[in-house]
PDB file of N, CA, C and O in Angstrom, chain B, residues numbered from 101:
ATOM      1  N   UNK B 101       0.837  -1.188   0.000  1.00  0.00           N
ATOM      2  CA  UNK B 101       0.000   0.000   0.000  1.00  0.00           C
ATOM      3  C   UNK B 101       0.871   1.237   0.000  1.00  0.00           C
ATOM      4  O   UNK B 101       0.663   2.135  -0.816  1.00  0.00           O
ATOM      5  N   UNK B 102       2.081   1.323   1.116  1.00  0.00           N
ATOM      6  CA  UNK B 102       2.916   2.459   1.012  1.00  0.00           C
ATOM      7  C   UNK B 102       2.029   3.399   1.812  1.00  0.00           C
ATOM      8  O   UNK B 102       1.654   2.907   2.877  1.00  0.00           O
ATOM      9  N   UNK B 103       1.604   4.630   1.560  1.00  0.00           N
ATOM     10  CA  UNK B 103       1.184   5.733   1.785  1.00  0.00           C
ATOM     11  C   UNK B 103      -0.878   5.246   2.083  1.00  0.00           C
ATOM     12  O   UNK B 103      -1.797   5.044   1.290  1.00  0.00           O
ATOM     13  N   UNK B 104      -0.775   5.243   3.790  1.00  0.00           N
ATOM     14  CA  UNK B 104      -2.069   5.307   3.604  1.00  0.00           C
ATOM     15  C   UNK B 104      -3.186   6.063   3.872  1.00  0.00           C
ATOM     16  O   UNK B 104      -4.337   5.716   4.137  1.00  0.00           O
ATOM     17  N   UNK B 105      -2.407   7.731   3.707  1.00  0.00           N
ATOM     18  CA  UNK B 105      -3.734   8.544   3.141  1.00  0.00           C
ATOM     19  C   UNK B 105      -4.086   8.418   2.335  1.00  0.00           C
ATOM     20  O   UNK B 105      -5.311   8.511   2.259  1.00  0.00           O
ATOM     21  N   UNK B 106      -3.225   8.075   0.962  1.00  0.00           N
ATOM     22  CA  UNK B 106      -3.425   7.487  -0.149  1.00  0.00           C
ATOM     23  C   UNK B 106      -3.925   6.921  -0.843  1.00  0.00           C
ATOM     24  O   UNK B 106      -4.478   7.207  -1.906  1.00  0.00           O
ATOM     25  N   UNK B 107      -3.690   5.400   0.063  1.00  0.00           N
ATOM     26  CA  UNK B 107      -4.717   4.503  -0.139  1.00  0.00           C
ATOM     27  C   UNK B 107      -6.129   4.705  -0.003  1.00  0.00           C
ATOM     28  O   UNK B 107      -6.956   4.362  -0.848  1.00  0.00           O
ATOM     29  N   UNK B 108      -6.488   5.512   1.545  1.00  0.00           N
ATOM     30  CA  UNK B 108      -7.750   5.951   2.022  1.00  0.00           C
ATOM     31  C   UNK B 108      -8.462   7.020   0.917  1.00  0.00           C
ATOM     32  O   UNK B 108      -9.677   7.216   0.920  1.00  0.00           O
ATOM     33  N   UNK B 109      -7.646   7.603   0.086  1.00  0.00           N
ATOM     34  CA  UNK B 109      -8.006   8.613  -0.617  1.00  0.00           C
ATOM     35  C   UNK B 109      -8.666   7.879  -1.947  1.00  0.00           C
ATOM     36  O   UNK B 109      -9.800   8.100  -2.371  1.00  0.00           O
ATOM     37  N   UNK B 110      -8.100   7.338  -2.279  1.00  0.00           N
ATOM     38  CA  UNK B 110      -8.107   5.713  -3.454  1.00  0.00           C
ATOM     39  C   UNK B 110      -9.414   5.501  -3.240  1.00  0.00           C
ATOM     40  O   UNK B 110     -10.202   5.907  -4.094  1.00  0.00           O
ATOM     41  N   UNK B 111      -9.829   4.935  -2.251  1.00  0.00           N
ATOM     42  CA  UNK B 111     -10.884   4.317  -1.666  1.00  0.00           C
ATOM     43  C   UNK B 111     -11.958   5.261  -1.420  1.00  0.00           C
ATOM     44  O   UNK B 111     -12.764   5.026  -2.321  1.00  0.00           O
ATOM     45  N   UNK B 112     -12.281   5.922  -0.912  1.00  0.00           N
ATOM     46  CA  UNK B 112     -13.104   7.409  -0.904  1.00  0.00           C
ATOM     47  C   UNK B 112     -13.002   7.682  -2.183  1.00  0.00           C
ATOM     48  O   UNK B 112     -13.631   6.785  -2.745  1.00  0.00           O
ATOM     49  N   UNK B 113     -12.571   8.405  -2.977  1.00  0.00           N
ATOM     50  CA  UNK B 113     -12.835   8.281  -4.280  1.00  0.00           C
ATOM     51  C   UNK B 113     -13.740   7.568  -4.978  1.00  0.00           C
ATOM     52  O   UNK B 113     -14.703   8.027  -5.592  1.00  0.00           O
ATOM     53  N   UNK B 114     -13.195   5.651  -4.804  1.00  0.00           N
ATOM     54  CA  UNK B 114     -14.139   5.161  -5.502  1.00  0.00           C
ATOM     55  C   UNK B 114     -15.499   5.044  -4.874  1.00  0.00           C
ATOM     56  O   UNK B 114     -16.302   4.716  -5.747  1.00  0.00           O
ATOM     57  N   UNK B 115     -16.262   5.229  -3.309  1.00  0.00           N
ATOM     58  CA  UNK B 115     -16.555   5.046  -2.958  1.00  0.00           C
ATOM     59  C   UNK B 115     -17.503   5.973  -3.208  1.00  0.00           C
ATOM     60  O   UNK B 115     -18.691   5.676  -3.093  1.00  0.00           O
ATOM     61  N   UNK B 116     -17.005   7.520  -3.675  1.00  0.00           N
ATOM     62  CA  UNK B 116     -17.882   8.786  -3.951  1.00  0.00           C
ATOM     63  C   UNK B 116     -18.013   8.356  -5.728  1.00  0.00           C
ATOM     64  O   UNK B 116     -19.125   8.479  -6.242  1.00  0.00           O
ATOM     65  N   UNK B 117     -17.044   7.949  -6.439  1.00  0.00           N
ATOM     66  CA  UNK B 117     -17.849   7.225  -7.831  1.00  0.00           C
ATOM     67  C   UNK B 117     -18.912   6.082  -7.676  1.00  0.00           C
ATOM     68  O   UNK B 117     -19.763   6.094  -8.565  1.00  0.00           O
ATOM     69  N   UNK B 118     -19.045   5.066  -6.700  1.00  0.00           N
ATOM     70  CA  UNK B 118     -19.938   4.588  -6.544  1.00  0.00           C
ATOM     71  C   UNK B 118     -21.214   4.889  -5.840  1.00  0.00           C
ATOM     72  O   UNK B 118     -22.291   4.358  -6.114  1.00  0.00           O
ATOM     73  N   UNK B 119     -21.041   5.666  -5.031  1.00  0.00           N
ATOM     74  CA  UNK B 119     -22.311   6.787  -4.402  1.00  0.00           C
ATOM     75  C   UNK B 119     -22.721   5.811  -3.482  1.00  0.00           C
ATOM     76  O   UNK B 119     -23.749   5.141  -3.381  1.00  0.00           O
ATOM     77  N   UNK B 120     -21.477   5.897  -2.705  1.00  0.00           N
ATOM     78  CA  UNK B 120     -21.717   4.924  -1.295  1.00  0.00           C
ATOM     79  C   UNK B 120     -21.810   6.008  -0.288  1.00  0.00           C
ATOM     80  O   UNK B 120     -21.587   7.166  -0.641  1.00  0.00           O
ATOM     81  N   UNK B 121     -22.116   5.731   0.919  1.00  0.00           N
ATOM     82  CA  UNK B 121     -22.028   6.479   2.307  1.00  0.00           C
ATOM     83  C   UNK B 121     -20.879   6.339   2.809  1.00  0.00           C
ATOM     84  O   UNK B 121     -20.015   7.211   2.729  1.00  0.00           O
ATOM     85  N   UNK B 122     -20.665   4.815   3.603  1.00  0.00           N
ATOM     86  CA  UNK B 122     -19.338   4.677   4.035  1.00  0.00           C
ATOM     87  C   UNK B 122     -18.763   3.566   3.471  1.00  0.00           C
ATOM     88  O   UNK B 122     -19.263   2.668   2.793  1.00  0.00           O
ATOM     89  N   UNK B 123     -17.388   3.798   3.932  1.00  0.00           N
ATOM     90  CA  UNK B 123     -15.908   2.862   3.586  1.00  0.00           C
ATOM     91  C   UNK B 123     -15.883   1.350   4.558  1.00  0.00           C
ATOM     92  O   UNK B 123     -15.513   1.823   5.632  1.00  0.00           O
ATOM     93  N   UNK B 124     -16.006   0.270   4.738  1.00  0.00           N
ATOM     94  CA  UNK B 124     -15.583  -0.411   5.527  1.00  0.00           C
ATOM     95  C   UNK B 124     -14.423  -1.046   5.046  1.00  0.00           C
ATOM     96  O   UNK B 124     -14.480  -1.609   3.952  1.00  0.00           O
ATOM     97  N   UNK B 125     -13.178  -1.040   5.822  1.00  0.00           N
ATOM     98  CA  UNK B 125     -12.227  -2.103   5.783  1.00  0.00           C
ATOM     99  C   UNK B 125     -11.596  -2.950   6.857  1.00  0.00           C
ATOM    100  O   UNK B 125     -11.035  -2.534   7.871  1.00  0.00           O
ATOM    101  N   UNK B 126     -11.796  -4.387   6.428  1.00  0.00           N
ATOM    102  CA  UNK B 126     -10.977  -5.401   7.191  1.00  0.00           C
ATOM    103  C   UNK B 126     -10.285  -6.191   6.505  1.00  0.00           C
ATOM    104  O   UNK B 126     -10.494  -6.652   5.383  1.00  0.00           O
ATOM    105  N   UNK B 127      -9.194  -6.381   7.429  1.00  0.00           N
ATOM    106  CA  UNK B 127      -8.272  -7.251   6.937  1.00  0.00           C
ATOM    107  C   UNK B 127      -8.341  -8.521   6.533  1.00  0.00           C
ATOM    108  O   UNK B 127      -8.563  -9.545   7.178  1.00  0.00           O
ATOM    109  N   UNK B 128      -8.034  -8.276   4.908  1.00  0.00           N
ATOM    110  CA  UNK B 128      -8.136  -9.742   4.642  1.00  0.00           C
ATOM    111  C   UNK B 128      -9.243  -9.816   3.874  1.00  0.00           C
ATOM    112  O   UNK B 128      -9.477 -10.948   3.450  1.00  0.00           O
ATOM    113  N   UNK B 129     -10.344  -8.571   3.419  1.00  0.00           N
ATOM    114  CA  UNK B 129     -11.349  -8.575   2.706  1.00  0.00           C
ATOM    115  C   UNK B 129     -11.001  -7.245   2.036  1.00  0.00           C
ATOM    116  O   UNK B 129     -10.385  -6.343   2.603  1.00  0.00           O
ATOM    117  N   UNK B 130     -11.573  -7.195   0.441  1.00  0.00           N
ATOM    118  CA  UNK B 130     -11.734  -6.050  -0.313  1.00  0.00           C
ATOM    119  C   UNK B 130     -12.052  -5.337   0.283  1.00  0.00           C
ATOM    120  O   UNK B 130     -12.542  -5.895   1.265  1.00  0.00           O
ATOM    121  N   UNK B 131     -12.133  -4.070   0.396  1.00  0.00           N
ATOM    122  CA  UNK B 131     -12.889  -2.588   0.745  1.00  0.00           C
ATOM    123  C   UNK B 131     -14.032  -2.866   0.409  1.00  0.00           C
ATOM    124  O   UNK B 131     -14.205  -3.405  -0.684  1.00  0.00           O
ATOM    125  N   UNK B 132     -15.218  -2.549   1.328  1.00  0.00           N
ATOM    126  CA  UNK B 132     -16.634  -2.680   0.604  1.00  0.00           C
ATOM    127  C   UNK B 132     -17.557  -1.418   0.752  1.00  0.00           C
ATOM    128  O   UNK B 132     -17.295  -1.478   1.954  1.00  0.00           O
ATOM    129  N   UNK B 133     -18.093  -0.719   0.694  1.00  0.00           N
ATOM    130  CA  UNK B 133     -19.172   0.720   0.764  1.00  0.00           C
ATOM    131  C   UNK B 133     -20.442   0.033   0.914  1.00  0.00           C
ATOM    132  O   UNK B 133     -20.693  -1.146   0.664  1.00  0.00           O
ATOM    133  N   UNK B 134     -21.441   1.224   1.494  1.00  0.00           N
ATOM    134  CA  UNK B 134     -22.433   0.892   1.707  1.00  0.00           C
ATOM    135  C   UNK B 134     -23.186   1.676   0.505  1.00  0.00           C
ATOM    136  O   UNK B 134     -22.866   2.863   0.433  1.00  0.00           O
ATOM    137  N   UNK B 135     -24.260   1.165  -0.585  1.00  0.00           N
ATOM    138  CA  UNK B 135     -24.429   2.325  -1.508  1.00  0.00           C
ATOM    139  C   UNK B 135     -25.746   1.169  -1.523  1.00  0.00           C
ATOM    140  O   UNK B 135     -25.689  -0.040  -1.298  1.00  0.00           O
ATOM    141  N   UNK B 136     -27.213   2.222  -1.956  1.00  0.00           N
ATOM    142  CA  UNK B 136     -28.051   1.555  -2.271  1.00  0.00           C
ATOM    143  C   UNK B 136     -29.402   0.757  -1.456  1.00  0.00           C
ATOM    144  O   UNK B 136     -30.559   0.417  -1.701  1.00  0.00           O
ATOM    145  N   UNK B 137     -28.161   0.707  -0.059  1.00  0.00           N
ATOM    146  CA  UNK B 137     -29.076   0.492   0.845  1.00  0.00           C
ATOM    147  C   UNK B 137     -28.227  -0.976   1.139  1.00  0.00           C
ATOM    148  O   UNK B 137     -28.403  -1.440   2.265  1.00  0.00           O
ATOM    149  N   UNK B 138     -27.536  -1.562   0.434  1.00  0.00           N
ATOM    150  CA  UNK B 138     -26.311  -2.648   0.497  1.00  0.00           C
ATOM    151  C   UNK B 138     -24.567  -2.439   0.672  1.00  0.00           C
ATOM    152  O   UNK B 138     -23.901  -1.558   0.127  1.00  0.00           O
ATOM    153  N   UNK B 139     -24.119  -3.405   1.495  1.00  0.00           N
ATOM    154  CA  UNK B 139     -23.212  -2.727   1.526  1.00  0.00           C
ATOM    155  C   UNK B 139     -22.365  -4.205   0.446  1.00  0.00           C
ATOM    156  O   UNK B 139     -22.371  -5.422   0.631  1.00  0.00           O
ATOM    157  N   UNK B 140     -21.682  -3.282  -0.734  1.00  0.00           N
ATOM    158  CA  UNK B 140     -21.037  -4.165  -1.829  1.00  0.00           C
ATOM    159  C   UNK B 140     -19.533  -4.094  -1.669  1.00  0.00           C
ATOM    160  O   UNK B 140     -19.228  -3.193  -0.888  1.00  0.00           O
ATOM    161  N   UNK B 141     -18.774  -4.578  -2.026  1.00  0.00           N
ATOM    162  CA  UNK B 141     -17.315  -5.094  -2.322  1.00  0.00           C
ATOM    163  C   UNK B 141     -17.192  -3.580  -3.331  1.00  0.00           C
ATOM    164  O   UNK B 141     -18.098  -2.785  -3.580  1.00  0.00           O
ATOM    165  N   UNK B 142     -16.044  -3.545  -3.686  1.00  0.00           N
ATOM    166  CA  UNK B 142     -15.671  -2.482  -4.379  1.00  0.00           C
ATOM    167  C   UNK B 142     -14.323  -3.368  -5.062  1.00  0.00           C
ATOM    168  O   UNK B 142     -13.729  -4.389  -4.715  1.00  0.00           O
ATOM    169  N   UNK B 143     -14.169  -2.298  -6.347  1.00  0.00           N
ATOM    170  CA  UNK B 143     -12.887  -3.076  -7.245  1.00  0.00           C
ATOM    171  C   UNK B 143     -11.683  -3.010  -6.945  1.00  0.00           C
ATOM    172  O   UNK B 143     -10.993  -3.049  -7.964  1.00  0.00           O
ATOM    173  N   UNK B 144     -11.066  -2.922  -5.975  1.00  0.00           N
ATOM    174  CA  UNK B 144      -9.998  -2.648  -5.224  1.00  0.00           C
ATOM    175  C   UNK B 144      -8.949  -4.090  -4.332  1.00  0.00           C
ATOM    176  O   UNK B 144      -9.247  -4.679  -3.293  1.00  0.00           O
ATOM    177  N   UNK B 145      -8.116  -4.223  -4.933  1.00  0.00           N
ATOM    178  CA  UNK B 145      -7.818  -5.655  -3.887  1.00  0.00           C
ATOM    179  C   UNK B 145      -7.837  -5.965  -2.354  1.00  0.00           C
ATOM    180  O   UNK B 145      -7.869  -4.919  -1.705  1.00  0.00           O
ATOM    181  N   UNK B 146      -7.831  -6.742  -1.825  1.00  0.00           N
ATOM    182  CA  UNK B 146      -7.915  -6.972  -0.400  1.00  0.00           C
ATOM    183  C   UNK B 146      -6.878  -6.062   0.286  1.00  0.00           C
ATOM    184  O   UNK B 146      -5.767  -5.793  -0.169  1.00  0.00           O
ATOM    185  N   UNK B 147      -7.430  -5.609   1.500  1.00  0.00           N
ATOM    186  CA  UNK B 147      -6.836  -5.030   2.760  1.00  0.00           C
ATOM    187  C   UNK B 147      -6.036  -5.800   3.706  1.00  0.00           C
ATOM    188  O   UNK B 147      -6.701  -6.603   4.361  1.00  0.00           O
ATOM    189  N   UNK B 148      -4.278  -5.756   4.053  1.00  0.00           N
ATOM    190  CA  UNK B 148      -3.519  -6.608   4.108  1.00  0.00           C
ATOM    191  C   UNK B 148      -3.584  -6.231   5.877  1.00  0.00           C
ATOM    192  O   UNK B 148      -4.160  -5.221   6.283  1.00  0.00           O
ATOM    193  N   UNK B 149      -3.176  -6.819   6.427  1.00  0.00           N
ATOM    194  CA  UNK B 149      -2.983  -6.597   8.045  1.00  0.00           C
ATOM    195  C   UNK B 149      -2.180  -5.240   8.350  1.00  0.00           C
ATOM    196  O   UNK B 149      -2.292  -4.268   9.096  1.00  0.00           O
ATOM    197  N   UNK B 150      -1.066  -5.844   7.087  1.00  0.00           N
ATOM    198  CA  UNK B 150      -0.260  -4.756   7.322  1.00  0.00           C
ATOM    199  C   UNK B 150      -0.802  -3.101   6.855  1.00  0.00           C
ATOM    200  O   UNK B 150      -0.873  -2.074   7.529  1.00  0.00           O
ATOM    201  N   UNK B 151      -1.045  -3.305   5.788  1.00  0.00           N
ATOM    202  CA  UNK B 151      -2.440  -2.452   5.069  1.00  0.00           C
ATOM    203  C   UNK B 151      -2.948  -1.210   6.407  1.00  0.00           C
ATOM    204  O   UNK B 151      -2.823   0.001   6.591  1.00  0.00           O
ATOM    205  N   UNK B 152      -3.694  -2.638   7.269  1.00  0.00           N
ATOM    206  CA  UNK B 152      -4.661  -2.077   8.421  1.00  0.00           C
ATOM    207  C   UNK B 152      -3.646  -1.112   9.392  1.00  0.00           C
ATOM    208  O   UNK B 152      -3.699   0.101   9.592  1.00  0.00           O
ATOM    209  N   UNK B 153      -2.782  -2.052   9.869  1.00  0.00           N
ATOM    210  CA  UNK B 153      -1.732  -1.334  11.051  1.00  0.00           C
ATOM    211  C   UNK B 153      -1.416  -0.386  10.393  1.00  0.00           C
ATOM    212  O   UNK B 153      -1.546   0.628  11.079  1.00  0.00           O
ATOM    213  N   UNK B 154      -0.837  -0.029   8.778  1.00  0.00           N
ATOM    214  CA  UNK B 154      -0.274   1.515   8.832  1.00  0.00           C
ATOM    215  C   UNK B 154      -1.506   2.673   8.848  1.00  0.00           C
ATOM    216  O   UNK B 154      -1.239   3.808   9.242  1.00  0.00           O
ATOM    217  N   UNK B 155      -3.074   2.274   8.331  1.00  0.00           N
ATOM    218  CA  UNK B 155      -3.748   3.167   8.516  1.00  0.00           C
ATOM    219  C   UNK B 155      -4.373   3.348  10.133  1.00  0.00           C
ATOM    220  O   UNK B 155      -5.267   4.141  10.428  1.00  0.00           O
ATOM    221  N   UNK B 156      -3.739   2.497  11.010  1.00  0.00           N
ATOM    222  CA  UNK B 156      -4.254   3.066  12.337  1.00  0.00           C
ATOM    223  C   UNK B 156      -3.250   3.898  12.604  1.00  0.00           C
ATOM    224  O   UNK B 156      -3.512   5.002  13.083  1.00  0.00           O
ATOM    225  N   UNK B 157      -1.713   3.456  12.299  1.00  0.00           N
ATOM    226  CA  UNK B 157      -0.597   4.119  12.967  1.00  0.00           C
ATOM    227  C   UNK B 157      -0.644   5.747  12.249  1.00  0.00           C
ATOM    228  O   UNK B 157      -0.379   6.734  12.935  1.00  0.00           O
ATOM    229  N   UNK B 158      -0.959   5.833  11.011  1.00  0.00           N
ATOM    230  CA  UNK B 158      -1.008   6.986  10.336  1.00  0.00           C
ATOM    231  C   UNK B 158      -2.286   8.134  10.290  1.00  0.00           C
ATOM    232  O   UNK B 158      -2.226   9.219   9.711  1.00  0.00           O
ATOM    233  N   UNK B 159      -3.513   7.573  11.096  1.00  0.00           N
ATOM    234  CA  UNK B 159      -4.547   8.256  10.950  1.00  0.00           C
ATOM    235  C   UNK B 159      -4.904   8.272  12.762  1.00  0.00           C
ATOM    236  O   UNK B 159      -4.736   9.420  13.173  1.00  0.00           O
ATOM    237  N   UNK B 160      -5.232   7.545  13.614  1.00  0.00           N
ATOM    238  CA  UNK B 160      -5.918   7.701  14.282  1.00  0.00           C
ATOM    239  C   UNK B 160      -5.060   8.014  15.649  1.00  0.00           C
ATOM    240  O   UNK B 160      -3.970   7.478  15.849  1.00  0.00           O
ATOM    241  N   UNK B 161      -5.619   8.869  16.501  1.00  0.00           N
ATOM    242  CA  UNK B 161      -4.831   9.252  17.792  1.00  0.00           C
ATOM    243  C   UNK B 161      -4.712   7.974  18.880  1.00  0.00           C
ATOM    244  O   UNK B 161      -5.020   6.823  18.569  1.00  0.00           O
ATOM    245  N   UNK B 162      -4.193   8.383  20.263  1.00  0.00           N
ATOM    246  CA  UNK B 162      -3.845   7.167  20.852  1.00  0.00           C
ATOM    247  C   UNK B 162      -5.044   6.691  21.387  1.00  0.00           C
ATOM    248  O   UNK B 162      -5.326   5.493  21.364  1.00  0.00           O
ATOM    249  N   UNK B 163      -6.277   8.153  22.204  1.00  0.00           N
ATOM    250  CA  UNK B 163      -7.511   7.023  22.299  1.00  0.00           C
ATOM    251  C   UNK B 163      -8.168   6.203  21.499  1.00  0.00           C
ATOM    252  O   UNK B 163      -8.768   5.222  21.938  1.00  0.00           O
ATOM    253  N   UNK B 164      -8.130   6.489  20.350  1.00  0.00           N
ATOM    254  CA  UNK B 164      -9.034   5.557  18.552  1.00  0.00           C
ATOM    255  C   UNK B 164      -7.932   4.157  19.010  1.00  0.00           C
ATOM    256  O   UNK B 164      -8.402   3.221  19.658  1.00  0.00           O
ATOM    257  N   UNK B 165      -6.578   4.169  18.620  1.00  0.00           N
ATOM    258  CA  UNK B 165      -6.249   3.255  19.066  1.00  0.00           C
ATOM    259  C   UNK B 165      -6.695   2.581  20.444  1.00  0.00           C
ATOM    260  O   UNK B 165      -7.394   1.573  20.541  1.00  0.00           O
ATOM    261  N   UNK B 166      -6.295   3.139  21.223  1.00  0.00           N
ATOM    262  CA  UNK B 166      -7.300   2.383  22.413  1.00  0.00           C
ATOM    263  C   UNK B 166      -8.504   1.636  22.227  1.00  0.00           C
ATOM    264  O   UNK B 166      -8.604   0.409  22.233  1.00  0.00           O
ATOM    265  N   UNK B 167      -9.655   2.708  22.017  1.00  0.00           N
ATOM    266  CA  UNK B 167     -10.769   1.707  21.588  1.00  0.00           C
ATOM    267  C   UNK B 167     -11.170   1.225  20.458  1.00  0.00           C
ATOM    268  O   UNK B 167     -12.362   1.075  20.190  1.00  0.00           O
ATOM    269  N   UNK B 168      -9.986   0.863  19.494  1.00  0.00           N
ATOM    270  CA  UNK B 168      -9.965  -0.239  18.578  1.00  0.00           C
ATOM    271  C   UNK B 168      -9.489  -1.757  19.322  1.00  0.00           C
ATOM    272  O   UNK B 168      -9.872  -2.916  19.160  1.00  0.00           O
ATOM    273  N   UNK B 169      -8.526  -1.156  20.153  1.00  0.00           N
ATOM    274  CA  UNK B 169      -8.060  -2.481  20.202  1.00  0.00           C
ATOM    275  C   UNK B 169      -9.457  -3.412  21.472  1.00  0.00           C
ATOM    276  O   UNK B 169      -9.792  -4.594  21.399  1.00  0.00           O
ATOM    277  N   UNK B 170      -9.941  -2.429  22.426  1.00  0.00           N
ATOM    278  CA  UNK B 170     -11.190  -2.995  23.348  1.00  0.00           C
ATOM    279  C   UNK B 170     -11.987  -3.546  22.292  1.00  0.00           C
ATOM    280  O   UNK B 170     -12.174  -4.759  22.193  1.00  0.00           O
ATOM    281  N   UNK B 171     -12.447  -2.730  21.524  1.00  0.00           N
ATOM    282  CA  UNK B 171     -13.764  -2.908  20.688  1.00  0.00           C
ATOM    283  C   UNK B 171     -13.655  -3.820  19.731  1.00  0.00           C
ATOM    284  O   UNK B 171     -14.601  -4.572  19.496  1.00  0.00           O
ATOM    285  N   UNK B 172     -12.332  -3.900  18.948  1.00  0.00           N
ATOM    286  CA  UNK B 172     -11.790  -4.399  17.790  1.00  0.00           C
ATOM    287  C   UNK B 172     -12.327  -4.429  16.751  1.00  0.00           C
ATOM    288  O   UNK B 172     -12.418  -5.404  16.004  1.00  0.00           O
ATOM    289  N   UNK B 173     -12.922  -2.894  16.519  1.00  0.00           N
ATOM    290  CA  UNK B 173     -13.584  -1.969  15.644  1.00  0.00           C
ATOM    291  C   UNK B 173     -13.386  -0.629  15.883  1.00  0.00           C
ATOM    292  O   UNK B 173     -12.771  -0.103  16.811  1.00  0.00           O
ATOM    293  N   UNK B 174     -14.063  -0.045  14.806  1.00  0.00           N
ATOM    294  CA  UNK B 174     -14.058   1.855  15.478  1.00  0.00           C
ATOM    295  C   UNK B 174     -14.410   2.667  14.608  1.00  0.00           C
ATOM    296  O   UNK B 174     -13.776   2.529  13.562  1.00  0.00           O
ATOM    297  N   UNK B 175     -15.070   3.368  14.602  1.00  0.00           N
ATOM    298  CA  UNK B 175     -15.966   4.456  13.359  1.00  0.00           C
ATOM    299  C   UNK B 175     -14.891   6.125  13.547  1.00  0.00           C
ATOM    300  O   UNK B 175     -14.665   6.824  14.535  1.00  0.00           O
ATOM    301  N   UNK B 176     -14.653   6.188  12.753  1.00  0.00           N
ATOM    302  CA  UNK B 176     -14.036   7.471  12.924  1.00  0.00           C
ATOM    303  C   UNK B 176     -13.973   8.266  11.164  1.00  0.00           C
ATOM    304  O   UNK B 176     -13.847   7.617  10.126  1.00  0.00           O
ATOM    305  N   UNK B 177     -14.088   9.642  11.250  1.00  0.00           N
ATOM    306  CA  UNK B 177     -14.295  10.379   9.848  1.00  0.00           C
ATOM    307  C   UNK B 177     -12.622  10.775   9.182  1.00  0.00           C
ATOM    308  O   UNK B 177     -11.729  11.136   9.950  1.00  0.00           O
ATOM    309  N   UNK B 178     -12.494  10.700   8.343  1.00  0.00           N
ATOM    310  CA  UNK B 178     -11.502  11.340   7.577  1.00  0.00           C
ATOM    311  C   UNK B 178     -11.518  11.907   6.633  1.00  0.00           C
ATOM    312  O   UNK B 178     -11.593  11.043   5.758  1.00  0.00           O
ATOM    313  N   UNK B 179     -11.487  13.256   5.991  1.00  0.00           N
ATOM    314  CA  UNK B 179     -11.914  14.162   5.057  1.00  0.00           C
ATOM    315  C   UNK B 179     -10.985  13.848   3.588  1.00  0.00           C
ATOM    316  O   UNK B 179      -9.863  13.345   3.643  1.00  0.00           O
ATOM    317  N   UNK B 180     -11.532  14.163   2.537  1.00  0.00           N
ATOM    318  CA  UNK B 180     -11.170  14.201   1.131  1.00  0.00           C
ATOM    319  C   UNK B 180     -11.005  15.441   1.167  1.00  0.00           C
ATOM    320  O   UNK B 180     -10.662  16.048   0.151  1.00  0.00           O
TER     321      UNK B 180
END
């Protein structure tokens, strides 16, 4: 992935060409959006672990980390 505002930007993008709401990613599955009232896969290859760890280490502060790791989830916004 390298750079993952990047990636996140990649993804938002297609996500605003597909006229989704939100982004979900987990590791180990394509990126999927919610558009339609479904939430679909998107054309993008799978989200690698490693993938995941640089967009927590690069986006989210130390509480998001925190309650990712309790929750082992976490909703948080990031702007285009």
């Amino acid at each position: 992935m390298g750079d993952a505002r990047a990636y996140l930007s990649r993804c938002l993008e297609k996500v605003i060409e597909m006229k989704g709401l939100d982004l979900f990613l987990k590791a180990g599955s394509v990126p999927r959006t919610r558009a339609g009232g479904a939430v679909i896969p998107m054309p993008l290859g799978p989200v690698t672990e490693e993938d995941t760890k640089r967009i927590v280490e690069t986006l989210l502060i130390d509480f998001q980390k925190n309650l990712l790791e309790t929750n082992r989830s976490i909703d948080f916004a990031f702007s285009l």
